[in-house]
Legacy VTK file of the C-alpha trace (Angstrom):
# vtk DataFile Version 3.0
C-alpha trace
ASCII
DATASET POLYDATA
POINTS 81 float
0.000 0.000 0.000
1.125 3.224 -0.947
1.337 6.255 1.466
-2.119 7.915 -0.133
-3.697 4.959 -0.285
-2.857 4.844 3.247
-3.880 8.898 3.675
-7.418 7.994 1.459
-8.019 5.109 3.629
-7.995 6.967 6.662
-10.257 10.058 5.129
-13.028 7.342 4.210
-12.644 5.979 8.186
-13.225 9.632 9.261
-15.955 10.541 6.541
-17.941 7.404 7.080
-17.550 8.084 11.063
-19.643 11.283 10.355
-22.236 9.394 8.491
-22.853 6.678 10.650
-24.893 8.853 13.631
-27.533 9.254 11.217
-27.297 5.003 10.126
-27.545 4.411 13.756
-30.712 6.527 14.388
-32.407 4.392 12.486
-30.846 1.066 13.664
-28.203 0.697 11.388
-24.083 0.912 10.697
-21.541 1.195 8.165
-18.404 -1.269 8.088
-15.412 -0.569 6.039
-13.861 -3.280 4.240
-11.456 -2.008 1.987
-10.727 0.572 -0.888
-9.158 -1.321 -3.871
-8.829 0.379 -7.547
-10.658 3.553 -6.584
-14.019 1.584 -5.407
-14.530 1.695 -1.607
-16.030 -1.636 -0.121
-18.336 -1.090 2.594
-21.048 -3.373 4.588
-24.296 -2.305 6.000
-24.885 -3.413 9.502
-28.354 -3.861 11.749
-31.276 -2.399 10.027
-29.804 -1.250 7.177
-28.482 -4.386 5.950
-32.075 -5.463 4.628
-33.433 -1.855 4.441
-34.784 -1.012 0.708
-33.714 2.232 1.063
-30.075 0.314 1.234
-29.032 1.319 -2.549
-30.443 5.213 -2.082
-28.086 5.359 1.368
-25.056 3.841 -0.634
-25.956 5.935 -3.834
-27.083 9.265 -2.026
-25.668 9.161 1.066
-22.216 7.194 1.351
-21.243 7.880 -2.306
-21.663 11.732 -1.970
-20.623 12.367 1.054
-17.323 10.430 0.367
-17.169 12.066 -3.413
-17.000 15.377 -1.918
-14.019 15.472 -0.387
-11.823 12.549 -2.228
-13.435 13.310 -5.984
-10.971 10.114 -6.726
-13.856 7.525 -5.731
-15.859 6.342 -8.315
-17.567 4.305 -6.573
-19.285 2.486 -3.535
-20.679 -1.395 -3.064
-22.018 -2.520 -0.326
-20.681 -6.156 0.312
-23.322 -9.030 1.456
-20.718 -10.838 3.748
LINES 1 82
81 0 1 2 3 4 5 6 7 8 9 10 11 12 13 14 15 16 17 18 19 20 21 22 23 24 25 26 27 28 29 30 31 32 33 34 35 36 37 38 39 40 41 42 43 44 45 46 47 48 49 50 51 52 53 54 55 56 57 58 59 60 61 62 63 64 65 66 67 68 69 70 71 72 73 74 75 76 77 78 79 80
């Protein structure tokens, strides 16, 4: 791992930490699992693993928020583990 990969890994920790209050008001979390080739791997937790709203809250919510600041994501998937 490189030292920005190491420096974008941390960014996504702190940018999903801000996100996950409003997951967890509604009985849910966000796990990171790792950033690989610009697409950051994530798992929804509690009640937003089997939400519907699951896609809009990856799209809309995790995807945006972490586009914002690091415009180097292209992506975000939420992993079924």
């Amino acid at each position: 791992m490189t030292k920005k990969n190491d420096e974008t890994i941390t960014k996504i920790n702190e940018l999903l930490d801000t996100i996950r209050p409003y997951l967890n008001m509604e009985g849910g979390d966000v796990e990171f699992i790792k950033y690989q080739d610009k697409i950051v791997y994530v798992k929804l937790t509690g009640a937003c693993a089997g939400c519907m709203f699951s896609d809009d809250t990856i799209k809309n919510g995790l995807y945006e928020t972490l586009k914002a600041d690091l415009p180097e994501i292209e992506g975000v998937i939420n992993v079924e583990l």
